[in-house]
C-alpha positions as CSV (number, residue, x, y, z in Angstrom):
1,X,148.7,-14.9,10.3
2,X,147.8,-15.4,14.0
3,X,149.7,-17.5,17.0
4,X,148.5,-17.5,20.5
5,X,150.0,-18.3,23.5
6,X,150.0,-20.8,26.0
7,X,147.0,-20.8,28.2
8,X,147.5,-19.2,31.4
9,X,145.3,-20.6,34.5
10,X,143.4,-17.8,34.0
11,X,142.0,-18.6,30.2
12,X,141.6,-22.1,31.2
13,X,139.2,-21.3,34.2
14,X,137.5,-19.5,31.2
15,X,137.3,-22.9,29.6
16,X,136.3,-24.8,32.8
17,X,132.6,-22.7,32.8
18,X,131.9,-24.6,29.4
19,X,131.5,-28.2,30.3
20,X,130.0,-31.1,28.1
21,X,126.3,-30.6,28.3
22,X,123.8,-33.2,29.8
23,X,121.4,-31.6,27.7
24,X,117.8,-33.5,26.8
25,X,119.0,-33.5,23.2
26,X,117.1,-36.3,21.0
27,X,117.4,-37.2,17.3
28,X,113.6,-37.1,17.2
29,X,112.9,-33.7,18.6
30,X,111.3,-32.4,15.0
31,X,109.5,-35.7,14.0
32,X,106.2,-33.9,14.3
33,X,106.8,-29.9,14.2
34,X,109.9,-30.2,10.8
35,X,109.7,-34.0,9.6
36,X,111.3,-33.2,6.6
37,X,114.3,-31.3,7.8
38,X,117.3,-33.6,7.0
39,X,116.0,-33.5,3.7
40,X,116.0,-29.8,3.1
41,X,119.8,-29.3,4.7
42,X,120.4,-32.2,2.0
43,X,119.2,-30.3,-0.5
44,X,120.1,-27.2,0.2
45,X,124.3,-28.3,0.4
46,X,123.4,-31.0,-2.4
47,X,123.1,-28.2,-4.9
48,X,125.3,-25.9,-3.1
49,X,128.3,-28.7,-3.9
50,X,127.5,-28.7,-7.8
51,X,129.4,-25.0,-8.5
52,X,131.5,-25.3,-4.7
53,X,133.2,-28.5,-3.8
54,X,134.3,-27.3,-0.8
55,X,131.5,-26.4,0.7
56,X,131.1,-29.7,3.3
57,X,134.4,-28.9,4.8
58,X,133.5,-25.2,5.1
59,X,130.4,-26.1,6.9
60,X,131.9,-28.7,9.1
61,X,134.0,-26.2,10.0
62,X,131.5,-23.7,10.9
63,X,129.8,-26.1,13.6
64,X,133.4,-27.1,14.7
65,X,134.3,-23.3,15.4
66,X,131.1,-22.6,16.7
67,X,131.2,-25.7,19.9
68,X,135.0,-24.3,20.8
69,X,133.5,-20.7,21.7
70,X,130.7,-21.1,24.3
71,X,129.3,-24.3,23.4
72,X,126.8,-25.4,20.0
73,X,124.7,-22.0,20.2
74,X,125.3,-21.0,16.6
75,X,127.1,-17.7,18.1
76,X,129.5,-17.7,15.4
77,X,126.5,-16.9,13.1
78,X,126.2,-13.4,14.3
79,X,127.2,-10.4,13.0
80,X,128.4,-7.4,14.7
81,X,125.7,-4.6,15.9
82,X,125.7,-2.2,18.6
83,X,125.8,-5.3,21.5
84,X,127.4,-7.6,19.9
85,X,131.0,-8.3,18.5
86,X,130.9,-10.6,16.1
87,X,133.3,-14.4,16.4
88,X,133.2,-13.8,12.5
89,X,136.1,-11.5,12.9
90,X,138.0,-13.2,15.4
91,X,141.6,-14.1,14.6
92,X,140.5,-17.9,13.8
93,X,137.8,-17.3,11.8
94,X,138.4,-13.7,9.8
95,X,138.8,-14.1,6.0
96,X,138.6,-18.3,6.3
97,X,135.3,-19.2,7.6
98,X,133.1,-19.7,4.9
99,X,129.7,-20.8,4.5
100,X,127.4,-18.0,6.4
101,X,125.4,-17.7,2.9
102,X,124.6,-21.6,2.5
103,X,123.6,-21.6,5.9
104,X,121.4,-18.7,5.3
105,X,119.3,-20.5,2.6
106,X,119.2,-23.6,4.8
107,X,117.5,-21.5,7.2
108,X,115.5,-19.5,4.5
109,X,114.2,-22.9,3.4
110,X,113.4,-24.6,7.0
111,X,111.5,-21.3,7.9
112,X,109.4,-21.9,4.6
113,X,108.3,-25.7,6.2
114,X,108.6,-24.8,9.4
115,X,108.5,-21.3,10.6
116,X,110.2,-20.3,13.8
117,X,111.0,-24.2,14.9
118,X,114.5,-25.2,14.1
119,X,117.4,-23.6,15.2
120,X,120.4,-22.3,14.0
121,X,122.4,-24.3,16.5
122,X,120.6,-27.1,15.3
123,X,121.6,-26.5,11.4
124,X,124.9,-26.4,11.8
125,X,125.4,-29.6,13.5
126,X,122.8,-31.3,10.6
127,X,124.9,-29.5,8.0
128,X,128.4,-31.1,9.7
129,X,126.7,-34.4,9.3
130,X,125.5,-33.6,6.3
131,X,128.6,-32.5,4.2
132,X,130.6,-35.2,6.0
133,X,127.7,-37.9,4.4
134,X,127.3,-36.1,1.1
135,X,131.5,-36.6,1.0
136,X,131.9,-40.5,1.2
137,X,131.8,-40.1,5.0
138,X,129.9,-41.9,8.3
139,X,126.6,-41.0,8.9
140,X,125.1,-40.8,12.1
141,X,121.6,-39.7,14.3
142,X,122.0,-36.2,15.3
143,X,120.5,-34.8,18.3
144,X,118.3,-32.0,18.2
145,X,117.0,-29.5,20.2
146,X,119.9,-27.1,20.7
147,X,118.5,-23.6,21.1
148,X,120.7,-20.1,20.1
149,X,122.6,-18.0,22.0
150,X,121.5,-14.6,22.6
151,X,125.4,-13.2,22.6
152,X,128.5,-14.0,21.0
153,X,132.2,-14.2,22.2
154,X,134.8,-12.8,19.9
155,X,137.4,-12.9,23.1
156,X,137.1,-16.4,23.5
157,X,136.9,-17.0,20.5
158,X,140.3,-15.7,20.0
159,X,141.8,-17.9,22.8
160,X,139.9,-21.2,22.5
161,X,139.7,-22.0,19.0
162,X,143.0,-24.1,17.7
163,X,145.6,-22.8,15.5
164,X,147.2,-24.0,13.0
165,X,150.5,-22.7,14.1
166,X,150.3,-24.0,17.8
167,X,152.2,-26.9,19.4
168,X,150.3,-30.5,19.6
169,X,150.4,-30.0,23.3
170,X,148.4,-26.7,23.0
171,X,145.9,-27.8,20.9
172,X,145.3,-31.5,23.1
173,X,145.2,-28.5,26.3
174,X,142.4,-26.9,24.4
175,X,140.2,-30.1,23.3
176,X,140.1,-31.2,27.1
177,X,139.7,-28.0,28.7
178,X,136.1,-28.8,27.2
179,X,135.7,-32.3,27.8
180,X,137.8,-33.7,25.3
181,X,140.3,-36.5,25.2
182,X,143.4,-37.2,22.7
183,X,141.1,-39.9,20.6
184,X,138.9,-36.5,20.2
185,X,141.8,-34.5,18.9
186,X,143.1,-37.2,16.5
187,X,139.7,-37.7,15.2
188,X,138.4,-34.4,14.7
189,X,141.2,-33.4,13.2
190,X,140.4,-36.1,10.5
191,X,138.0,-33.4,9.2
192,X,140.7,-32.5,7.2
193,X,140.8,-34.9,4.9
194,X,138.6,-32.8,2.6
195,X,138.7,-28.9,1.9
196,X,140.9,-26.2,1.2
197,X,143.2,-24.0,3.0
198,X,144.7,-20.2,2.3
199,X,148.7,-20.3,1.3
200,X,149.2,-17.9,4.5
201,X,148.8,-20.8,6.7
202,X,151.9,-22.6,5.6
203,X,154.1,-19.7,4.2
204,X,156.3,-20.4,7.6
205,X,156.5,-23.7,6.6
206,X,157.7,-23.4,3.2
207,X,160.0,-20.8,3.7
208,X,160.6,-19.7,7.2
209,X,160.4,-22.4,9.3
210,X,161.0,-21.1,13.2
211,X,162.6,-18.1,11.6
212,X,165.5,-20.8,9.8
213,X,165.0,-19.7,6.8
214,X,164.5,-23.0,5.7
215,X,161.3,-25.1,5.2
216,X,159.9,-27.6,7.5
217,X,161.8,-30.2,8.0
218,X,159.0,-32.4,8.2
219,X,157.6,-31.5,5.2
220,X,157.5,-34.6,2.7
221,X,160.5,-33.4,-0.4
222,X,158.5,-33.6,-3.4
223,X,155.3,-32.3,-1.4
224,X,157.3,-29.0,-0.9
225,X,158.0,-28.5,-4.2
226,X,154.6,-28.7,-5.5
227,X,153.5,-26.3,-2.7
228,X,156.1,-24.4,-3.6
229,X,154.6,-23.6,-7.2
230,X,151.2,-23.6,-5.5
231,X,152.1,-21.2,-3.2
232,X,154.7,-19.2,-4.3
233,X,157.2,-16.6,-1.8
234,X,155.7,-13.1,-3.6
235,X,152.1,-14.9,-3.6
236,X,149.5,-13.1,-1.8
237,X,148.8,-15.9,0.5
238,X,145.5,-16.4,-0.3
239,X,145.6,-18.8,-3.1
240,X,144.3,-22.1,-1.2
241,X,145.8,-25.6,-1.7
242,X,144.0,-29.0,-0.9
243,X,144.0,-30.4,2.7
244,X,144.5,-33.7,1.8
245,X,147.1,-33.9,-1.7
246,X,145.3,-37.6,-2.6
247,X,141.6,-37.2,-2.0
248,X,141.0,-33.3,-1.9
249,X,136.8,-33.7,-1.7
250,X,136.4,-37.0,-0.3
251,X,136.0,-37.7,3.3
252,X,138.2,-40.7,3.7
253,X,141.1,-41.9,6.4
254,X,143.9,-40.8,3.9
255,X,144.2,-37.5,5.8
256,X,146.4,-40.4,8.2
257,X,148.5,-42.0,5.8
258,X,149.7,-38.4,4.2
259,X,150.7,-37.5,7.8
260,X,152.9,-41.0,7.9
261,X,154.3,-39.9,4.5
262,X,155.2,-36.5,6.1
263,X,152.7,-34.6,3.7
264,X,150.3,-32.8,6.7
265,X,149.5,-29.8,5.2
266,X,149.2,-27.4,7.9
267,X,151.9,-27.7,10.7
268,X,149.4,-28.9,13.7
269,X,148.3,-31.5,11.1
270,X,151.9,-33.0,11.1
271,X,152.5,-32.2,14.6
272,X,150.3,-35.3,15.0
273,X,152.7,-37.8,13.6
274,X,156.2,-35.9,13.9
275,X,156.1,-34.2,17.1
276,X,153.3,-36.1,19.4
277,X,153.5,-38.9,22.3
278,X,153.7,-42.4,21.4
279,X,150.2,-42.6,21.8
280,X,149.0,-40.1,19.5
281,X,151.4,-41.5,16.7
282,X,149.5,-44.8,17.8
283,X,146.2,-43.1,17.2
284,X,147.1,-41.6,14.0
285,X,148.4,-45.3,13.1
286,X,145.3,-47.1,14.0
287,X,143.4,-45.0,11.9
288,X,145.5,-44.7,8.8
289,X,145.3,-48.7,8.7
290,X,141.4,-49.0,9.4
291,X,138.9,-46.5,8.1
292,X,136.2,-48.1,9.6
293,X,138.0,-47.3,12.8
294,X,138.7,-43.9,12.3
295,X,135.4,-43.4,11.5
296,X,133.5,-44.9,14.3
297,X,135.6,-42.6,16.3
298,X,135.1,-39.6,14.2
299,X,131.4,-40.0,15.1
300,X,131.8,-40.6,18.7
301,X,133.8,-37.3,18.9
302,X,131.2,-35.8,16.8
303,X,128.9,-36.3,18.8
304,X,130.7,-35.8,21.8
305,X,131.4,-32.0,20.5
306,X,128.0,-31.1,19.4
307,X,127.0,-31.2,23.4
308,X,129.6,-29.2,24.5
309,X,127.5,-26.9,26.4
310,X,124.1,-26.8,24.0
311,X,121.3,-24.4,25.3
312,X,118.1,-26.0,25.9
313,X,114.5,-25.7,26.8
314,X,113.9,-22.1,27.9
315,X,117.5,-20.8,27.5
316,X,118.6,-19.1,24.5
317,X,115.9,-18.3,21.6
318,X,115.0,-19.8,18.2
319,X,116.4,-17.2,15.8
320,X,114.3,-15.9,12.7
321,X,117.6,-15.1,10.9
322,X,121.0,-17.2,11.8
323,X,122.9,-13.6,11.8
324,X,120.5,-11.5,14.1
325,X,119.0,-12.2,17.5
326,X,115.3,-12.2,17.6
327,X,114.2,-8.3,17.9
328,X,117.4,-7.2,16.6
């Protein structure tokens, strides 16, 4: 399991280089070189879903990681070689972030109908809308024209991405070190009212809460106990258990209500009801009562995130393979 740190002043002047992009992004920038390209990331996760019903979340969760560490340039999608150390093996994202494969054959099938046009940077954010459509959720126009970085960043990576096991206050730092507000950090993490997560995430919880001994004391009674046979003491930590205990693959607001009823499943999901300001507990309120206005806001942060510092025009490259810069 990982925990980091408060940021120092240091690691936030890190942050402070990756501002909100005023890129020339548009949602019709493949109308005429890829016009079919929503359909084919449809497709591709459409029959992807039919033998993994976690796959959406895994992919939202991909773009998500990927905006946090040096903005929407699909760096997360390389692997290691000589130049580069891979974000795949960051703390964050080693052993959980799934989903490298789908994208692969989304890419292997937008190179068949459109050779070296679409980017990588540019599939992940269609897949994010995708899965979260394909799950019951919003849909909304996403803007194109991202390009891919030509590095990655497995130290910031390390330091910007949030954890699980950090404090509300931490996380909230981290969202508007890039441009973020609270409503962003409410919303967003609303992405986890569908898909999975490994037991290690919440053995503190269960069993060793601040080093007590004792569970969380947040944690909902009879929701403990049936994590407790889900996730047994002597398990290996990587069994996973359902983000949302009421509508595992359906991307809904219930994510909100489950935090009211004290059943958050990992402990910076709960931090948002039990341990926030008054005006996060009103966000996570708001939104627990109205679906339509958590997800309005969901897409507003959406898109907000996917322009956190895009590469466009000139910068960057259009990779042939998502894992591999060009020439590689």
């Amino acid at each position: 399991m990982f925990s980091f740190p408060s940021i120092s002043p240091i690691l936030a002047a890190i942050f402070l280089i990756l501002p909100l992009s005023e890129a020339q992004l548009s949602p019709t920038f493949y109308n005429t070189t890829c016009p079919n390209l929503t359909n084919i990331v449809i497709d591709q996760i459409n029959q992807t879903l039919q033998s993994n019903p976690r796959i959406g979340a895994s992919l939202l969760r991909l773009h998500f990681h990927d905006c946090f560490v040096q903005g929407c340039d699909a760096s997360i999608l390389l692997d290691s070689s000589s130049t580069i150390q891979s974000e795949k093996n960051a703390a964050p994202n080693g052993n959980s972030t799934l989903g490298f494969e789908i994208v692969d054959k989304i890419k292997a099938a937008v190179e068949m109908a459109c050779n070296n046009t679409v980017s990588c940077a540019d599939i992940l954010a269609l897949s994010a809308q995708s899965s979260v459509q394909l799950a019951g959720g919003p849909s909304w126009n996403v803007s194109l024209g991202r390009r891919d970085s030509l590095s990655a960043n497995q130290t910031l990576a390390n330091i910007s991405i949030p954890s699980p096991f950090e404090s509300i206050k931490n996380i909230t730092t981290k969202f508007t070190n890039l441009g973020l507000n609270v409503t962003d950090v409410v919303s967003l993490s609303g992405a986890h009212t569908f898909g999975r997560a490994q037991c290690k995430l919440i053995t503190n919880r269960l069993y060793n809460f601040s080093g007590t001994d004792n569970p969380d004391p947040t944690l909902n009674a009879t929701y403990l106990a049936t994590l407790n046979q889900s996730c047994p003491k002597s398990g290996s930590g990587f069994n996973v258990v359902n983000l949302d205990p009421t509508t595992a693959n359906v991307f809904d607001n219930k994510y909100f209500s489950n935090l009211q009823a004290n059943k958050g499943l990992l402990q910076s999901d709960q931090e948002l009801f039990s341990n926030s300001s008054a005006q996060i507990v009103g966000i996570v309120s708001q939104f627990s009562s109205g679906q339509k206005a958590f997800f309005d806001a969901f897409v507003a942060s959406m898109i907000k995130m996917a322009n956190i510092s895009v590469l466009t025009g000139t910068s960057g490259e259009v990779r042939k393979n998502c894992r591999v810069v060009n020439g590689g």
